[in-house]
N, C-alpha and C positions, 0 to 999 in steps of 0.2 A: 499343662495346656497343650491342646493338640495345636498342632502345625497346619498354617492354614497354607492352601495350592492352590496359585494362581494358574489357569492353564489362559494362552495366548489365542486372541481370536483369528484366525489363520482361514475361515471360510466365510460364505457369504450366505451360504444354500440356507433355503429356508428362512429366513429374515426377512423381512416385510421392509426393505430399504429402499427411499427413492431414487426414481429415474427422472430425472428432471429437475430442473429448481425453479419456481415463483420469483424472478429475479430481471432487472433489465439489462440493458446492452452491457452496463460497466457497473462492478461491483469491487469497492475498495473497503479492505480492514483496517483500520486505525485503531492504534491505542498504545498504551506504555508499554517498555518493552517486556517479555515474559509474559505478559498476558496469555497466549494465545491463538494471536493472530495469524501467525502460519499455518495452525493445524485449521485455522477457521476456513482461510480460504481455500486449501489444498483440496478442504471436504465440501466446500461449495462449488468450485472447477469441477473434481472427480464427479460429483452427480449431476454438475450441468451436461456433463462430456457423455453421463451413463444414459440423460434422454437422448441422445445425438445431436444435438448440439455442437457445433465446435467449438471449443474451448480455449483460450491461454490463459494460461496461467502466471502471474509476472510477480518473481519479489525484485524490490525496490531498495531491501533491507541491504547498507554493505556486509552486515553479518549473516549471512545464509543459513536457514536451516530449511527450506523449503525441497533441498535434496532428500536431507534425512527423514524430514515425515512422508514421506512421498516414497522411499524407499528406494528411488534412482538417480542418479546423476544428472541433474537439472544444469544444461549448456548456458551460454553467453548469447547464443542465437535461440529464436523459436523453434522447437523439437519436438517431435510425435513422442510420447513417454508412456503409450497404454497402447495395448495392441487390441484390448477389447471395446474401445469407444475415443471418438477424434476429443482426443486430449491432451494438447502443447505444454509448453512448461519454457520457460528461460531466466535466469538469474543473472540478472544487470548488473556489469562490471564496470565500475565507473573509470578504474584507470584505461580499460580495453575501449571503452566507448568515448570516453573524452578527445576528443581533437580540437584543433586551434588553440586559442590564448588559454584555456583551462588546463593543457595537457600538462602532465610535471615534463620539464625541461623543452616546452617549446618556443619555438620562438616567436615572441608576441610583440615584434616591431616595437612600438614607443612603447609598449605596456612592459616594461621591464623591472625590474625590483631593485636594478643600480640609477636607474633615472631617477632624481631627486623631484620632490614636491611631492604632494597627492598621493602619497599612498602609493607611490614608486610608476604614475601613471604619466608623470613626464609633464604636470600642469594642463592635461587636458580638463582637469574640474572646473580649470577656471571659462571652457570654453563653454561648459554644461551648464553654464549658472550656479548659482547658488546650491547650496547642499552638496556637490562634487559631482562628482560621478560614481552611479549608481553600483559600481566594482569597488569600488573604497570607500572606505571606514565600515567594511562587514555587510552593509547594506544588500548587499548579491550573492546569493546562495552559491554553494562551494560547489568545487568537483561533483562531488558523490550528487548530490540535488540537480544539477547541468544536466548528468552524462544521462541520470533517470528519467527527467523533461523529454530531452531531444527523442527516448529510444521510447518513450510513455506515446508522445504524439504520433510517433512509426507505427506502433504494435496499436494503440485505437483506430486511426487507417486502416489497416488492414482487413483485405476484403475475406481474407481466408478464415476469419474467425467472425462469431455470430456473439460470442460474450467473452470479456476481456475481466481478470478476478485478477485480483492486485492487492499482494501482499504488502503493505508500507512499512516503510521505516518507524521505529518509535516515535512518538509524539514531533516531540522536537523536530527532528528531520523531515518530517512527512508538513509540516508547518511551512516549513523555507518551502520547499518542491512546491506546494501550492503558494505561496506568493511568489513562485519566480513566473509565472503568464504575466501576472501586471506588471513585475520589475522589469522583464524584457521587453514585453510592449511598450510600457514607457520610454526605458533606451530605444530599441529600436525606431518608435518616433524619431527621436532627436534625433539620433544618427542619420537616422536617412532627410531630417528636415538640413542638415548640415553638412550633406554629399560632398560638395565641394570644397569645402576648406579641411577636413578630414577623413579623406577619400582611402586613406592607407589605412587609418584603424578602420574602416567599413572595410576595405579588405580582409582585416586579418579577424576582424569579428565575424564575418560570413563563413569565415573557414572554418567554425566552430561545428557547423552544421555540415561540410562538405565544399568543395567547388573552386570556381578556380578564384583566386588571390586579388584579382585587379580590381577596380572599384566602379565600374560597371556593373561583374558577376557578381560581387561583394553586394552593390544594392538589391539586383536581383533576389540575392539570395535572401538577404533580410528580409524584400519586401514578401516573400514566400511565406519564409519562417516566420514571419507575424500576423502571418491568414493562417497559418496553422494552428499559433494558438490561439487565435481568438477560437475557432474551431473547437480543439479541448477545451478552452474556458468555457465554452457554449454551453456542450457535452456536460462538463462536470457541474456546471450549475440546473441541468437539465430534469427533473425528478422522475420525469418520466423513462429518461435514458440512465443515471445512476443515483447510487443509494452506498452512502459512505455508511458503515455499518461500524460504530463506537465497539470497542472490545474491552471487559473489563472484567475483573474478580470481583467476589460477592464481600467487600470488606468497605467500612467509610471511608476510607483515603481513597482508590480505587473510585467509587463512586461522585465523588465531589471533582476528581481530576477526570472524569469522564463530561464532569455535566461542562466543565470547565470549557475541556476538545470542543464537544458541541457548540460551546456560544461562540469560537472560536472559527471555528468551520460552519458557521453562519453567515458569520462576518466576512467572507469569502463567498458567500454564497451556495454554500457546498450543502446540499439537502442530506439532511441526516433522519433514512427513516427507519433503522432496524440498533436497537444495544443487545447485544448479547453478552450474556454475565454468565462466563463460565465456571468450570470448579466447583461446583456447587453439590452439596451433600446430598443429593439426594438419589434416587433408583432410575433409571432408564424409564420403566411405569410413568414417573412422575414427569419427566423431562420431556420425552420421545414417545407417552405412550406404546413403549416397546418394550415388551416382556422377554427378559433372557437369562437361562439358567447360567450363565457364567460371569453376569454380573455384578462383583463385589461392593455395595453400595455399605459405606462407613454405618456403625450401629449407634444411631442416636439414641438410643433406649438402652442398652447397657453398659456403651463405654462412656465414662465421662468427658473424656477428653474430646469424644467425636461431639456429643453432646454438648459443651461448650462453644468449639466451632459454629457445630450447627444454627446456635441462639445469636452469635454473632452475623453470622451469614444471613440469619432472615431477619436482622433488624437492616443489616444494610441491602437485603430484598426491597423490605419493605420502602425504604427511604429509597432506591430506584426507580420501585413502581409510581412513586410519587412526584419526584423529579423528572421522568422521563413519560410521563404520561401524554399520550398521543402516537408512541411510536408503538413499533411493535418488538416487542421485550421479550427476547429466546433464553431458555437454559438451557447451560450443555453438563452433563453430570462429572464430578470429579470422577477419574477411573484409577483402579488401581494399577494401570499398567499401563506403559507408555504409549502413547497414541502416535501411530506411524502404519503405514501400509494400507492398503486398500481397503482392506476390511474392517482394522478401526474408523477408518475416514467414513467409511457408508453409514458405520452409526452415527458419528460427530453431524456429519451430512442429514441424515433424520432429524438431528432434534433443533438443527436451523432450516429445517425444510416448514 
C-alpha cells in the first residue's frame, strides 16, 4: 500500500474564499465541548475581518484554544492579531478580570465563608426572603461566568468593533453565563430596593464591577450595571442583532443534546438561527462548493470503515434536517489535518458562509 501525503494548506491564492460574512452585530458558538466551536468562530471573525469589518473575536471558554487555531497569542485585553484585516482577538481570564466579592482571596465584608448561616453569607438570606440569597446554595454563577458577563457587556459596547463573534464555554457554562442577566438583575433589584439597611454589601457588591466602596457609589454603580445588562439581554434576545449558532457532530447523541441547547436557549430567549454539523464525510464540492486538489475527503466507496461512519453520519444528517428544520443547517467537512491558521480558517469560513 502506497503511503498517502498530506501536504498542509499554507496559502490562500487562488481560492474562491469569503470576504465577508451574512451575519449580525453578535455572533455566538455554542455547543458540547470538542465539538468545534473555536475553529467555527475564529473562521467566522477571520472572514468578517477579511470584508473590513472590524472584528472581536472573544473566547469565554476558561480552557483556551482560540490561540492555537488562530496561530497567535490571543491577550486578556482586546488585540489587533492580523495585520491584513481589523481583526481583534481576547481570551477572558476570569481570575485576571474577577474583582470584588468573586475575587479568590478578597475581601468580601459579611460575605465571608467563616460567618455562619447562609451559605457563609452571615444571615443576609434571611433579609432576601425566602429562597436566600441569590449567591447561595449554587444559585449564582461562579467566578469564570462573573468575570465573562462583566467583560462580555464591555467588549458589545464597544464602539471600536462593528461585530463581536464569541467563542462559549461548553454547554454547561455557557448556560449559567446566560442566566446570570436575570440573577443579577434580580439581586441587583433587591439590593438597591434595600440601600439602607445593607448599604455595606451594596458596597462591596459594586466593587465587583469597579468604583469606589461606599454605598452611595455602590448604588450608583449597581444602578449602571443593571441598565447594562438589561442592554445585553436586549441585544441577545434581539434576532436581528444576534444569532446563537448550535455546533454539533453528525452522530445521535450530538444531535438530540443539540435540539436539547436549543429548547434551552429559547427559554432564555436567545434566537437560535444557524446549527452547523461539522465532521462530516464528505468533500469540500459537497459542503463549500469548493473544489480543491489537496483535499482528502475519507472514501465512502472503498473503505469500509469510512463507509460505516459515513451511513451513521447521514442517518443522524437526516434526523438534524428534521429536527432543526427552519434554521439554516451548514456542513463543515471532516479534514484530514488540523484546522489552524488562516488558511485553513478561510475554507472553514466558506462552508459557514
Amino acid at each position: 500500500m502506497s503511503e498517502l501525503t498530506v501536504e498542509a494548506v499554507d496559502s490562500l491564492e487562488g481560492a474562491e474564499l469569503p470576504a465577508g460574512v451574512d451575519a449580525p452585530e453578535y455572533v455566538l458558538y455554542g455547543g458540547k465541548g470538542g465539538v468545534g466551536k473555536t475553529t467555527c468562530a475564529a473562521a467566522t471573525a477571520l472572514a468578517s475581518a477579511r470584508g473590513g469589518t472590524p472584528t472581536l473575536v472573544v473566547s469565554t471558554d476558561p480552557a483556551h484554544s482560540l490561540s492555537d487555531t488562530l496561530g497567535t497569542d490571543i491577550p486578556a485585553e482586546p488585540t489587533e492579531i492580523s495585520n491584513d484585516a481589523p481583526l481583534f482577538g481576547v481570551e477572558i481570564d476570569p481570575e485576571s478580570a474577577t474583582e470584588g466579592p468573586f475575587a479568590p482571596g478578597a475581601d468580601t465584608g459579611p460575605w465571608t465563608d467563616d460567618t455562619p448561616g447562609d451559605g457563609g453569607l452571615g444571615g443576609l438570606g434571611d433579609l432576601l426572603g425566602e429562597g436566600g440569597h441569590p449567591l447561595a446554595g449554587g444559585a449564582m454563577p461562579g467566578a469564570d461566568e462573573a468575570a465573562a458577563m462583566q467583560l462580555l457587556i464591555e467588549y458589545l459596547d464597544d464602539p471600536r468593533f462593528e461585530r463581536v463573534v464569541v467563542d462559549t464555554a461548553p454547554t454547561g457554562h455557557t448556560l449559567r453565563l446566560l442566566e446570570l442577566p436575570e440573577v443579577m438583575d434580580s439581586m441587583l433589584g433587591r439590593l438597591l430596593s434595600m440601600r439602607e439597611s445593607v448599604s455595606g454589601m451594596v458596597g462591596n457588591i459594586g466593587g465587583l464591577f469597579g468604583g469606589d466602596d461606599s454605598a452611595e457609589a455602590g448604588t450608583e454603580s449597581l444602578t449602571a450595571l443593571s441598565e447594562r445588562i438589561e442592554r445585553l439581554r436586549a441585544a441577545l434576545e434581539d434576532p436581528e442583532r444576534t444569532d446563537f449558532r448550535v455546533v454539533m457532530i453528525p452522530e445521535e447523541m450530538s444531535v438530540t443534546e443539540s435540539g436539547r441547547l436549543i429548547e434551552r436557549l429559547e427559554g432564555f430567549g436567545i434566537p437560535v438561527g444557524t446549527v452547523v454539523v461539522n465532521r462530516v464525510s464528505e468533500d469540500l464540492a459537497s459542503t463549500a462548493g469548493l473544489d480543491a486538489d489537496w483535499f482528502v475527503a475519507p472514501d465512502t466507496e472503498n473503505c469500509e470503515f469510512c463507509r460505516r461512519r459515513w451511513d451513521v453520519q447521514r442517518d443522524a444528517l437526516t434526523q438534524a434536517q428534521a429536527l432543526f428544520r427552519g434554521r439554516d443547517v451548514k456542513r463543515v467537512p471532516l479534514f484530514a489535518e488540523a484546522v489552524h491558521g488562516e488558511a485553513m480558517l478561510a475554507i472553514v469560513g466558506r462552508c459557514l458562509d
